[in-house]
N, C-alpha and C positions, 0 to 999 in steps of 0.2 A: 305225111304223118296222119293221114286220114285214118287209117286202120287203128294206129296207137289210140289216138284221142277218143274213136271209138271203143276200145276195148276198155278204156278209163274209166268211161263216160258208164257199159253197162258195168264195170268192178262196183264202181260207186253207188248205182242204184240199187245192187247186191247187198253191198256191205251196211247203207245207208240206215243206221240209227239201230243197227244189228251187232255193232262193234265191240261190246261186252261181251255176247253168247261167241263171236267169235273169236276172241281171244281167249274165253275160255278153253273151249275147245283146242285151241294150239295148244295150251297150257298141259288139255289133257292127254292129248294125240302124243307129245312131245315125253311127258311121265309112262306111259305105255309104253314107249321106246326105249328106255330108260330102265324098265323093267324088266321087260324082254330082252334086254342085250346085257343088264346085268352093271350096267350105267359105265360101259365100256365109252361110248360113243356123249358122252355127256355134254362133253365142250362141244362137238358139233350141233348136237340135236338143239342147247342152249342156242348157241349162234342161228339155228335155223328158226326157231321160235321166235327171238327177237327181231331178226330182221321181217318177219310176218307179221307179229305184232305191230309194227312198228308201219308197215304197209297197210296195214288195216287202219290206223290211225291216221294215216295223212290220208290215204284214197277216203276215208266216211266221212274226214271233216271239211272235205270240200263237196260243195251241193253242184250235182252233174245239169250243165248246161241245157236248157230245154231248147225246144225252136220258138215257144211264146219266150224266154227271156234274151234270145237273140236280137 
């Protein structure tokens, strides 16, 4: 599980104390598709939004493991 935890580890240092501007952004990426398609695809683009949002929420509010808090 080395690779996951890493991959965690930089999501969080990415996302870390950015999680507003990024869920903006889904919010707006997701209305642009919604646009564009004519809001055909609405129930999906919803469901993809939340579940991102929602990832962005748990990976920022956990603080990524250093090697000095190891």
């Amino acid at each position: 599980m080395g690779l996951i935890d890493d991959l965690k580890g930089k999501a969080q240092e990415l996302i870390g104390g950015n999680e507003e501007a990024i869920k903006d952004g889904i919010e707006k990426a997701g209305d642009f598709i919604d646009d564009k398609t004519g809001g055909k695809f609405a129930e999906q683009v919803d469901a993809v939004q939340d579940a991102a949002s929602g990832f962005v929420e748990n990976a920022g509010g956990e603080a990524p493991a250093t090697d000095e808090a190891r």
